[in-house]
C-alpha positions in Angstrom: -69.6 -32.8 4.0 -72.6 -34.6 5.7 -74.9 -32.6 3.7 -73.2 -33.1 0.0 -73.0 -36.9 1.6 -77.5 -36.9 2.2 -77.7 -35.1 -1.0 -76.0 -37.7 -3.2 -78.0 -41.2 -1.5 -81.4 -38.7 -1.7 -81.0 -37.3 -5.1 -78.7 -40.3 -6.7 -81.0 -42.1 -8.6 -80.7 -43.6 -12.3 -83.7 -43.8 -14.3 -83.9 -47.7 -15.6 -85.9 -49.7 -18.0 -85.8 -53.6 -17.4 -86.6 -56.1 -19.8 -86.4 -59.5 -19.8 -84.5 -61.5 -22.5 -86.6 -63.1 -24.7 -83.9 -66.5 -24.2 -85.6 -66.9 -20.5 -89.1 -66.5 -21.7 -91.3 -69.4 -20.9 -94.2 -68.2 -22.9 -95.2 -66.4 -26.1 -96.5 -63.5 -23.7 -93.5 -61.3 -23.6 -94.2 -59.3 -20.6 -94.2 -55.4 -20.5 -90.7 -53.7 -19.3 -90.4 -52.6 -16.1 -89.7 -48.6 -15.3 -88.0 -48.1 -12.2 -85.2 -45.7 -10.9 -82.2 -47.2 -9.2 -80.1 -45.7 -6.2 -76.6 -44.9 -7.2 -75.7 -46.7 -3.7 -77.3 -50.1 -4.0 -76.6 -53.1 -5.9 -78.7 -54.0 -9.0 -79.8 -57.2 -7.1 -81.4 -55.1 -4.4 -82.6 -51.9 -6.2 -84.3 -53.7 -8.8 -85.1 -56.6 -6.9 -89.5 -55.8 -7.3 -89.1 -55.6 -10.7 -87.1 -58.7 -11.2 -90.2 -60.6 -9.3 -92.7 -59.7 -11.5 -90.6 -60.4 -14.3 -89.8 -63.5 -13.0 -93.4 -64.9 -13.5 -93.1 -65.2 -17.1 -89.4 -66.8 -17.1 -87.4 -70.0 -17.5 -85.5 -69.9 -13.9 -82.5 -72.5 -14.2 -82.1 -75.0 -11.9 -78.4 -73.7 -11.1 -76.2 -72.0 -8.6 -75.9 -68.8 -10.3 -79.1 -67.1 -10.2 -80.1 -64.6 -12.8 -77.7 -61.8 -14.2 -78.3 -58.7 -16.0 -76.9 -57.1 -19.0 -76.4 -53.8 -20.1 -78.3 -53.4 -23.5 -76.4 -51.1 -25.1 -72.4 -52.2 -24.8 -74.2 -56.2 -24.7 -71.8 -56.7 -21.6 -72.8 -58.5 -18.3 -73.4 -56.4 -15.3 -70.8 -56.9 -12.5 -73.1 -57.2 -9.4 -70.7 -57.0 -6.7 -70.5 -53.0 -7.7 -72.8 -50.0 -6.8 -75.1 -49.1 -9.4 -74.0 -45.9 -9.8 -70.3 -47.5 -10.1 -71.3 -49.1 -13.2 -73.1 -46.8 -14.7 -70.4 -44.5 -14.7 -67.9 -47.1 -16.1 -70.5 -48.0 -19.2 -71.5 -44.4 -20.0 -70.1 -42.0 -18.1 -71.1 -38.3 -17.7 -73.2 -36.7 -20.8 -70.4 -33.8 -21.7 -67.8 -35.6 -23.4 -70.4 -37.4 -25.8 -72.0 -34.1 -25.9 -69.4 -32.0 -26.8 -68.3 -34.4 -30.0 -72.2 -34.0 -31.0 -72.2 -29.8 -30.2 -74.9 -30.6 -28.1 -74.4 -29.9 -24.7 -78.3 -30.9 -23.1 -79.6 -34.2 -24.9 -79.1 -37.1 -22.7 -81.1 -40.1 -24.5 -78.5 -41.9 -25.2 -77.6 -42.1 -21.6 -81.4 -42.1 -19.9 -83.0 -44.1 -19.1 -80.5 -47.3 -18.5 -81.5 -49.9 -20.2 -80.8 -53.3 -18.7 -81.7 -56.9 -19.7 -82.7 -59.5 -17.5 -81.1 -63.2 -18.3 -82.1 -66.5 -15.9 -80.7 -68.5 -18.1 -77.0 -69.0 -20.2 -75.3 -67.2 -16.8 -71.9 -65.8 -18.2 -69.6 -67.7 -15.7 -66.1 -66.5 -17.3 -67.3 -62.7 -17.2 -68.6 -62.2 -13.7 -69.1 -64.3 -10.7 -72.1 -66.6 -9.5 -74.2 -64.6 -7.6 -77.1 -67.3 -6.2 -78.6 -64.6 -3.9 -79.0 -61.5 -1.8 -76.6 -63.0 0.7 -73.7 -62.8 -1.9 -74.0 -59.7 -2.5 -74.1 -58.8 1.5 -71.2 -60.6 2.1 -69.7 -59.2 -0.9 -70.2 -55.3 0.6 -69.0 -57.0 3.9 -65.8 -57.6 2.5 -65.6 -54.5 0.8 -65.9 -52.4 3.6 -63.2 -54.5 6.0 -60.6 -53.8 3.5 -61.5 -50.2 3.3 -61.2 -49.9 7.1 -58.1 -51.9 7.6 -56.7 -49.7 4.7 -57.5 -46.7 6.9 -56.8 -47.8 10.1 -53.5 -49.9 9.0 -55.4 -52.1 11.4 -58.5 -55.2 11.6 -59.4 -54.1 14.8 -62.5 -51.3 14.2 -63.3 -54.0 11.3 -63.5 -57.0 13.8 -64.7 -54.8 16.3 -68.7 -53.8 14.2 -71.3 -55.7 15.8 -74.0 -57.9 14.2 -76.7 -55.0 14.9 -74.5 -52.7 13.2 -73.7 -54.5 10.1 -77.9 -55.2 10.1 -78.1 -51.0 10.3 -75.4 -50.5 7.2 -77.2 -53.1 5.0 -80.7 -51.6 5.8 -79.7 -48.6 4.7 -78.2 -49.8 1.4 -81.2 -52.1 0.7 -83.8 -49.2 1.8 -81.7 -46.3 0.3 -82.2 -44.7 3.9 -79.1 -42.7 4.4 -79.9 -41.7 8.0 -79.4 -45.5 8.6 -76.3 -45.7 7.6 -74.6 -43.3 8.1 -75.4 -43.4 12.2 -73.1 -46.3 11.9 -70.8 -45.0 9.1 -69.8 -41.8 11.3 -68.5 -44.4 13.8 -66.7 -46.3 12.0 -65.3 -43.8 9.3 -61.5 -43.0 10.6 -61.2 -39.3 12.0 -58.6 -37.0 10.1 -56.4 -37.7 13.2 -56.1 -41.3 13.3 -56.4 -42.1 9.4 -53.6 -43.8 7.7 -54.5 -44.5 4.1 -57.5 -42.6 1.8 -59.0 -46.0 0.2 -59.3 -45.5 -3.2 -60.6 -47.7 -6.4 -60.0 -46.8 -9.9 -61.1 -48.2 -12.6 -60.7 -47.4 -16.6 -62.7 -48.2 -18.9 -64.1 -50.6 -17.3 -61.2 -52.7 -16.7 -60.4 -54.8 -14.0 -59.7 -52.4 -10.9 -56.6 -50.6 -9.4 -56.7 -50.5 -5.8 -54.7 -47.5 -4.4 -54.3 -46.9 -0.9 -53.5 -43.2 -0.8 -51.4 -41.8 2.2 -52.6 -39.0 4.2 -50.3 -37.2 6.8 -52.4 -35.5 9.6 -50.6 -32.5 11.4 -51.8 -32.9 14.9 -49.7 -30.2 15.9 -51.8 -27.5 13.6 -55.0 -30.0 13.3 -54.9 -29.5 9.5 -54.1 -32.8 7.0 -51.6 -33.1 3.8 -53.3 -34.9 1.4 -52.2 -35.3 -2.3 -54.3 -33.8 -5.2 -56.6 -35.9 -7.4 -54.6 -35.5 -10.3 -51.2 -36.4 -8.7 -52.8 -39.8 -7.9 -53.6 -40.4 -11.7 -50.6 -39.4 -12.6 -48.7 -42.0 -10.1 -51.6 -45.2 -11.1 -51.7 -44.4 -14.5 -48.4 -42.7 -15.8 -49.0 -43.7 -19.0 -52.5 -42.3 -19.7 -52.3 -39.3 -17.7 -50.5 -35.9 -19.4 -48.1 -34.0 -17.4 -47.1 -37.7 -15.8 -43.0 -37.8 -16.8 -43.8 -41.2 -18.4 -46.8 -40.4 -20.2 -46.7 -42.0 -23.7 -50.3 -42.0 -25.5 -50.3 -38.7 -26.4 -54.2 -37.6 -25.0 -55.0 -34.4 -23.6 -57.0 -32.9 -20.9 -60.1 -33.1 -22.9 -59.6 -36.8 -24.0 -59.9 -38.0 -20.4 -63.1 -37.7 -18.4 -62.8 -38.5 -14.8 -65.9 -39.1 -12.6 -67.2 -39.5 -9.0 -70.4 -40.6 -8.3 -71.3 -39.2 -11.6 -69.9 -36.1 -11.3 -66.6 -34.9 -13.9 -64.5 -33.6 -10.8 -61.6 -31.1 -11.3 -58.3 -33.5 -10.9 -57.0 -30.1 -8.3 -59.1 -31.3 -5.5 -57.5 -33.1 -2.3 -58.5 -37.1 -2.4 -59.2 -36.5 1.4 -62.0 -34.0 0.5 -63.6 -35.8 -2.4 -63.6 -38.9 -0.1 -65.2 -37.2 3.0 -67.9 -36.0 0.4 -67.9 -38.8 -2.3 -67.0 -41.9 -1.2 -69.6 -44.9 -1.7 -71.1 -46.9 1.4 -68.4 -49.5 1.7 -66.4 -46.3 2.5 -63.8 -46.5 -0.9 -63.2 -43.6 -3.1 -64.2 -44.9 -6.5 -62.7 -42.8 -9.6 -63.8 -43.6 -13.1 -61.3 -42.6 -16.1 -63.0 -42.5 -19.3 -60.9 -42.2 -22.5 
């Protein structure tokens, strides 16, 4: 699992193009886009912090609380910064088979690569997503995050209360330097043991709604050392019984092949265990996050 784990923060990255918005220009000299790739476990303020810099030079920066936002180019919606990059970019456009297999074309992905994002400083959208006047929100944001992963694990604040200042320092290193060796000395600590884990936390989130937060049980048999832990699919089918087929309550009529579920980017069979795909998948703030794309 800790290999699959290394693979994902080493290999994870989304190719993206910045541009500013020509609304925050403070010249006629419309300044070149920037190329960049993005770690699927940062935040967009932090992975494409360098390139906002330089293309700060040739902006209108508002004298507000907000700071700048960023919008994806092709849906024209607002980028919610409080979520990992790769968390978004799965919720806005997903994995390249189900557009693919509408189109017959099963290895063109330039509609999806490279992401295009647009850089505002001004006009922030305050009804769509939430100030964000600097790095620190989104720190205390991940901070957050991660203590209601823990307690829904633990059924406890304790190991949450318990991190130390050095330790939280180490986690947020290794987000903001995409050094997984960093965190994940002080994720293995912290991350609940199959023996001692109440709850699998788990986010889902459809079509980029607002979020379902599930807290999935898991039974471990200390007796035999082994776990019970519920399928993927019979997750879905409790969440969303009225999207999912084979749910007794199902009601929209969709298939297998109208539903595309993702993890970290990948379309995972609904058959797994959550407990495996969490031990292997789960993003930094330790939550299982499950994208349903209809």
């Amino acid at each position: 699992m800790h290999d699959v784990r290394s693979r994902n923060w080493k290999n994870g990255a989304i190719p993206v193009v910045l541009t500013l918005s020509t609304t925050s220009l403070c010249s006629p000299n419309i300044p070149a886009p920037m190329h960049t790739l993005l770690h699927r476990q940062t935040f967009l303020h932090i992975g494409l912090s360098r390139a906002v810099l330089r293309l700060s030079s040739s902006a209108i920066v508002a004298n507000t609380n907000d700071g700048f936002w960023f919008e994806d180019e092709k849906t024209k919606k607002p980028l919610r910064w409080q979520l990992f990059a790769g968390v978004l970019f799965d919720l806005l456009h997903g994995s390249s088979s189900k557009e693919n297999m509408k189109k017959d074309n099963f290895s063109d992905n330039s509609e999806r690569f490279p992401w295009r994002i647009r850089l505002h400083f001004t006009s922030y959208p305050k009804g769509k997503i939430i100030s964000c006047k600097d790095d620190t929100a989104v720190r205390q944001s991940f901070a957050n995050s991660l203590k209601q992963s823990l307690y829904l694990q633990y059924d406890s604040s304790k190991i949450a209360m318990q991190i130390s200042k050095n330790s939280h320092d180490k986690l947020w290193l290794g987000i903001s330097k995409s050094h997984f060796m960093d965190f994940s000395d002080i994720s293995n600590d912290i991350r609940a043991e199959s023996s001692r884990i109440h709850n699998i936390p788990i986010r889902i989130y459809v079509d980029n709604k607002a979020v379902l937060q599930k807290p999935c049980k898991f039974d471990p048999d200390k007796d035999s050392g082994g776990c019970t832990s519920p399928k993927l699919q019979s997750v879905l089918e409790e969440v969303l019984p009225n999207l999912f087929p084979g749910s007794p309550t199902s009601s929209v009529g969709l298939t297998e092949n109208d539903l595309e579920v993702l993890v970290q980017g990948f379309v995972v069979p609904r058959e797994v265990p959550v407990y495996d795909l969490w031990l292997s998948l789960a993003s930094p703030d330790l939550f299982l996050y499950v994208i349903v794309r209809t």
